[in-house]
C-alpha positions in Angstrom: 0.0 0.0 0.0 1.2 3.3 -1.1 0.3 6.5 0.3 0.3 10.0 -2.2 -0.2 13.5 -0.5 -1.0 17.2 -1.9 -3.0 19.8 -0.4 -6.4 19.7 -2.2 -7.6 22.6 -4.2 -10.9 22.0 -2.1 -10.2 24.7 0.9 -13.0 25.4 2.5 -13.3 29.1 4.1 -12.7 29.4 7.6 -16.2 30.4 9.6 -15.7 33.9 11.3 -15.6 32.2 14.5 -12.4 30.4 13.6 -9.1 30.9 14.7 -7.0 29.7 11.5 -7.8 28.3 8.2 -8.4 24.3 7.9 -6.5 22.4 5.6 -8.3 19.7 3.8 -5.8 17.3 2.2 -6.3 15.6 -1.0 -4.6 11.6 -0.5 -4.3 8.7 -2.4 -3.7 5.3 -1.9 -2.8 2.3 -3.9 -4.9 -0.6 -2.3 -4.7 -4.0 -4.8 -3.8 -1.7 -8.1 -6.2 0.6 -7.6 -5.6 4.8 -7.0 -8.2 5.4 -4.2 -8.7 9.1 -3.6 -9.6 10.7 0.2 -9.8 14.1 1.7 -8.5 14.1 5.4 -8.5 16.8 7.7 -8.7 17.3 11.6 -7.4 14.9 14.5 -9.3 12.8 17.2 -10.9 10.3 16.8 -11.7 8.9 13.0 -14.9 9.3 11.0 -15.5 7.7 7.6 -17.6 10.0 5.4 -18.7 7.9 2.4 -21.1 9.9 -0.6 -24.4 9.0 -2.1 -24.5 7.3 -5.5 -22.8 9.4 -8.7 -20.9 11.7 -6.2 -17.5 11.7 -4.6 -15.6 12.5 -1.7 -15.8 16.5 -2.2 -19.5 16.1 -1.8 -18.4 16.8 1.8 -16.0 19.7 1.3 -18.8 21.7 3.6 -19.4 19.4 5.9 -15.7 19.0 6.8 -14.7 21.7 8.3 -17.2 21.4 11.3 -16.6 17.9 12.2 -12.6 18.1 12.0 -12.5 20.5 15.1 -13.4 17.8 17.3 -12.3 14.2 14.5 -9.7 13.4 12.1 -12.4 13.1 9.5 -11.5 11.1 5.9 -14.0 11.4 3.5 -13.7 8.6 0.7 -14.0 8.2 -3.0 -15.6 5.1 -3.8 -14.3 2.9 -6.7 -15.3 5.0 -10.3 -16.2 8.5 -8.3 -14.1 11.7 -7.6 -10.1 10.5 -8.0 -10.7 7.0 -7.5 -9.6 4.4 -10.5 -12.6 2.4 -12.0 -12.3 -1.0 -10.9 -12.1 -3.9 -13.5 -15.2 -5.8 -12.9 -16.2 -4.0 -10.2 -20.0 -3.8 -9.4 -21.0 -0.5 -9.0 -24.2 -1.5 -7.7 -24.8 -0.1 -3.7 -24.3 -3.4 -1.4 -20.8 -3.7 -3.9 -19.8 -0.2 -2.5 -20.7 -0.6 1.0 -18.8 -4.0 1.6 -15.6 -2.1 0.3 -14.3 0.2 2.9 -13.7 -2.8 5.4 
């Protein structure tokens, strides 16, 4: 497993309320061949965003900035979405997608 880093052009403004701008980062990793894509931001305790069907892991660019004040949130791309290679023979079907982030 390889691990890629850059800082993602998906910034989200800080609220007035906060004291410095949050950096969302823009990884990827190589899992079994296959470039998966994830925005990470924030530290504590981990939560897995995962998006709706025919979206991708920026579909939470918004919703980031809140939750990573208090988590280390990584918000995923599924297989065929956002940065994420298309998998050969991969069912894009919703069960498929939510056995894959075990």
């Amino acid at each position: 497993m390889s691990v890629i880093s850059t800082a993602s052009s998906v910034q989200p403004h800080p609220h007035p309320q906060d004291e410095g701008e949050l950096v969302v980062h823009d990884r990827g990793v190589n899992v079994d061949g296959m470039h998966t894509q994830y925005l990470e931001a924030g530290v504590g305790p981990v939560l897995l965003l995962l998006h709706g069907h025919e979206q991708s892991a920026t579909s939470w660019r918004w919703v980031i900035p809140a939750l990573a004040r208090t988590h280390r949130v990584l918000a995923l791309s599924l297989p065929g979405h956002g940065g994420t290679d298309p998998a050969n023979g991969c069912d894009y079907v919703l069960p498929a997608h939510q056995a894959r982030p075990r």
